[in-house]
C-alpha positions in Angstrom: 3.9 -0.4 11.9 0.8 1.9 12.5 1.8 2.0 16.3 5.3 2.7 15.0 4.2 6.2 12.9 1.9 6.9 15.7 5.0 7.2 17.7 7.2 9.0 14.9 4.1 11.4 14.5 3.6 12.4 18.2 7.8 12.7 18.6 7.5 14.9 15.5 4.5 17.3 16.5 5.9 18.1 20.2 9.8 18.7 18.3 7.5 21.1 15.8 5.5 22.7 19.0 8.8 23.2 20.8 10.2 25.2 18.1 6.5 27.4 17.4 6.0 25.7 14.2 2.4 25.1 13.0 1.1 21.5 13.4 1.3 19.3 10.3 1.4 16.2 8.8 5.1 15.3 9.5 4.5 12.1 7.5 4.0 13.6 4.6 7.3 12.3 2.9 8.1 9.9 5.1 7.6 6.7 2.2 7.3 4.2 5.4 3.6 5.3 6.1 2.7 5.3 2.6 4.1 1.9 2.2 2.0 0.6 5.5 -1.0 1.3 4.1 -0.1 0.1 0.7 1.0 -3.2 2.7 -2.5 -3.3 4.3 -4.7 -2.7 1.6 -7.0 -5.8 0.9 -8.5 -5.0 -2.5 -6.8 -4.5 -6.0 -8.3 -3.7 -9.6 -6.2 -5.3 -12.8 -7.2 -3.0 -15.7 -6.1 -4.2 -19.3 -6.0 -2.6 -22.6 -4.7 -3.1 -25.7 -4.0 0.2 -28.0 -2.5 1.4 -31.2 0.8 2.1 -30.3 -0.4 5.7 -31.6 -2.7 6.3 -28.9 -0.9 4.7 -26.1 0.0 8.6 -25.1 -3.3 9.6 -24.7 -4.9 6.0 -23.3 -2.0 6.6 -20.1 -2.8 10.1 -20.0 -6.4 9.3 -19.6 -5.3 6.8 -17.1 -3.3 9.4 -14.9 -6.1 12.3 -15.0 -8.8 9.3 -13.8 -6.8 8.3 -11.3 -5.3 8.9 -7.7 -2.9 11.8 -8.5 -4.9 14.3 -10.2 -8.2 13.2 -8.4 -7.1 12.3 -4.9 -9.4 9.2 -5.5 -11.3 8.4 -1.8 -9.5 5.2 -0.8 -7.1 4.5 -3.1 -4.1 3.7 -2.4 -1.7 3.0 -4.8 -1.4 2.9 -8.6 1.1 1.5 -11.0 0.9 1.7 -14.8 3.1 -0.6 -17.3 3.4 -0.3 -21.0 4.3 -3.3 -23.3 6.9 -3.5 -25.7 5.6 -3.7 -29.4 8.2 -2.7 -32.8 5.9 -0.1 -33.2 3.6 -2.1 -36.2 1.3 -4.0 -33.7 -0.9 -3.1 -31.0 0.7 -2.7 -27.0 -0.3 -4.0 -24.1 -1.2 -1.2 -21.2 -1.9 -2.7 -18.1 -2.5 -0.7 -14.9 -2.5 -2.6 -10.7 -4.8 -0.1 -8.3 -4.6 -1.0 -4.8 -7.6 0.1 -2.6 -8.7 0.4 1.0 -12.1 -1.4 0.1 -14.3 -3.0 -2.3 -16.7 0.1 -2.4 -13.6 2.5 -3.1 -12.4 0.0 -6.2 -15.8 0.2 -7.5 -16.1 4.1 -7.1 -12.8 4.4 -8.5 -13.3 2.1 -11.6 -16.8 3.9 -12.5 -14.9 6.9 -12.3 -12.5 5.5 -14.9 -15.1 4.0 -17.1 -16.5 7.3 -17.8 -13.0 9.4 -18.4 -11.2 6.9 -21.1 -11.7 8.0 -24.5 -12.3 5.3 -27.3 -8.8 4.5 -27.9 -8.5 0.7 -27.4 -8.6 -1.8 -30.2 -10.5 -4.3 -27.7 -12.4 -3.4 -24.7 -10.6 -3.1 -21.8 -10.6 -5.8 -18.8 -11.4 -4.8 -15.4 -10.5 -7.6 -12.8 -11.5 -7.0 -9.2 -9.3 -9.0 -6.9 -8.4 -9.4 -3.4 -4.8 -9.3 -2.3 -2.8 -12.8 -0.6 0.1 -11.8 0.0 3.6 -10.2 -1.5 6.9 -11.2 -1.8 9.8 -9.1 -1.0 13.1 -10.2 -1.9 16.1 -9.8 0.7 19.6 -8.3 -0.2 20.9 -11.2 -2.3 20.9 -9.9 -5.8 23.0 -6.8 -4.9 25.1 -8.9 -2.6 25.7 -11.5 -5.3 24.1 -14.4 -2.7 21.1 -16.6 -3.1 17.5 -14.4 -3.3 15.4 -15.3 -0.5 12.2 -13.6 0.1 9.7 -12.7 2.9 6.1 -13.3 2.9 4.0 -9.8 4.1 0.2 -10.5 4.5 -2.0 -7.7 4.4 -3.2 -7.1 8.4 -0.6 -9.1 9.6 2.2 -8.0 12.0 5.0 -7.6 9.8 9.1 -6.8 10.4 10.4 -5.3 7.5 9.7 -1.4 8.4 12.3 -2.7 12.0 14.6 -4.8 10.1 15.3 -3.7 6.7 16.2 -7.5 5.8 14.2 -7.1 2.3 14.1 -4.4 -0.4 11.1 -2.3 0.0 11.7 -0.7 -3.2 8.7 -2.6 -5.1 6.5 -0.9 -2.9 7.9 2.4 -3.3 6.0 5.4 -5.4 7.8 7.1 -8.2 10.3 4.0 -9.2 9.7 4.2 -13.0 11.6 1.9 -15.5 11.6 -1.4 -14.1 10.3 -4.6 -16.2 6.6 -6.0 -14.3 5.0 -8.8 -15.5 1.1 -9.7 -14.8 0.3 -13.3 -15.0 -3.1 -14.8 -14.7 -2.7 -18.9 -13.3 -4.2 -21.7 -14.9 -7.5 -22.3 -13.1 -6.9 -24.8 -9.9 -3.4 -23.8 -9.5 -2.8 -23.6 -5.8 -1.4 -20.9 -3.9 2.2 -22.9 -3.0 2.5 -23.9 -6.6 2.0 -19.7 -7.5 4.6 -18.8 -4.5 6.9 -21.5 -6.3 6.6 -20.2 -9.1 7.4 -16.7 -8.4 10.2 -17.3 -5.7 12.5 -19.5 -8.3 13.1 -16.1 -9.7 16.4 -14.8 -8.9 15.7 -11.2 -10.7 12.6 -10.5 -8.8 12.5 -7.8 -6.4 9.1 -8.6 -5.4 5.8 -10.3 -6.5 1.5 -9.5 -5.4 -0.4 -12.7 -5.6 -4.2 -11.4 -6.1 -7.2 -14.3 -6.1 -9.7 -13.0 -8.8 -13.0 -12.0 -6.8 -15.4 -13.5 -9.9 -12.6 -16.9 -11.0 -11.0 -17.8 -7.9 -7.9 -18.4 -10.0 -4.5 -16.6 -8.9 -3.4 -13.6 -10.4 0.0 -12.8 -10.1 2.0 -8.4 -10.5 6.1 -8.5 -10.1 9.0 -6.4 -10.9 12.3 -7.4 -11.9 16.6 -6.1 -11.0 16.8 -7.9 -14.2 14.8 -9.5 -16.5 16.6 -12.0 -18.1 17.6 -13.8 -15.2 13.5 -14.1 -14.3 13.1 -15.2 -17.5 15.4 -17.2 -17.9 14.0 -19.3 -14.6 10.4 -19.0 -15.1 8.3 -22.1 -15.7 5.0 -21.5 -18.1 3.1 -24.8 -17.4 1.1 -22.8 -14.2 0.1 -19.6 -16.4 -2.4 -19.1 -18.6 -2.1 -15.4 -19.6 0.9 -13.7 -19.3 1.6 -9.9 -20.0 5.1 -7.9 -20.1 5.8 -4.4 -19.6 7.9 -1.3 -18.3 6.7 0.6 -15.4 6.1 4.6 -17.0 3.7 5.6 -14.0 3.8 4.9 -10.2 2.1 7.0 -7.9 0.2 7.5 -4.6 -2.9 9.9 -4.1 -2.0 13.4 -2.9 
């Protein structure tokens, strides 16, 4: 893939010097090199709160201004933000998935965090430092009414999917707002076929990240769902331990 933009770059820059035009990034909007690097990235930090539904506002705005978009956090790649469902009586779930270039960018980048939040959580907040297995990107089936199959990307690995277009790239895709996700922390000792069973019985996934938590060992699990019920509706709960809901309301990339 990188060779690939390399190649789209360099076509792009002599077309632009042909024409007089000044020199720029001409991958700028292109969501193929943001989803590469996305792809690649080794390192992701799980951050969990739990907040009056009054304060949820200001909790996610904190989140946004101490994050990649306003801050053009060094080496991070990728953030998404899902809020839970309450009846507007109990306290919500917020959960946010950062993806990094490295382990010293996750910690700079959760410091930074630390120090922005204001005191609106009813529990302290979980940070969860993980390091990324693999994802799961479901093909064409669930449009075309046919059985879901899905690919396995690794992170570093040579990987089809930018050539062929047989999967949905749309769970790696910035600004997709919405969707249902799901984070699920595995019982300890679950191994990592059991998780990919798990998540691949599915047939409303659109795709699945299976962290390992740097401190546990134990699997963590992020998806997003074409529809919920169906996921539901096929999920087993004897591998999870924890197992939080919620509707994407912020996905972004640094700028």
């Amino acid at each position: 893939m990188r060779r690939r933009v390399s190649q789209l770059a360099g076509a792009g820059l002599i077309a632009m010097a042909a024409f007089g035009l000044a020199a720029a990034p001409v991958w700028a909007d292109d969501p193929l090199y943001g989803i590469a690097q996305t792809v690649d990235a080794p390192t992701v930090v799980i951050s969990t709160f739990n907040v009056d539904p009054g304060s949820t506002a200001a909790l996610i705005d904190d989140l946004v201004q101490s994050g990649p978009y306003n801050r053009g956090t060094a080496g991070l790649m990728d953030e998404t933000i899902s809020q839970g469902l309450t009846d507007g009586a109990k306290p919500m779930d917020v959960f946010s998935v950062s993806i990094f270039q490295s382990e010293n960018a996750a910690e700079s980048a959760t410091t930074l965090r630390k120090k922005v939040l204001r005191m609106a959580q009813t529990r302290e907040p979980a940070y969860i430092k993980a390091t990324v297995i693999e994802h799961l990107l479901a093909d064409w089936g669930w449009e075309r009414g046919k059985e879901v199959k899905f690919l396995r990307v690794v992170p570093g690995k040579p990987t089809k999917i930018y050539d062929e277009y047989g999967s949905t790239l749309a769970f790696f895709k910035s600004g997709y707002t919405g969707q249902m996700s799901m984070l699920e922390f595995f019982q300890p000792g679950a191994s990592l076929d059991a998780v990919r069973a798990e998540l691949t019985r599915r047939s409303g996934m659109s795709g699945a990240s299976i962290y390992r938590d740097d401190t546990t060992g134990s699997f963590i699990a992020y998806s997003q769902y074409f529809n919920t019920a169906s996921a539901l509706a096929s999920r087993s709960d004897s591998l999870v331990a924890d197992r939080r809901m919620g509707q994407v309301t912020q996905n972004y990339r640094a700028r």
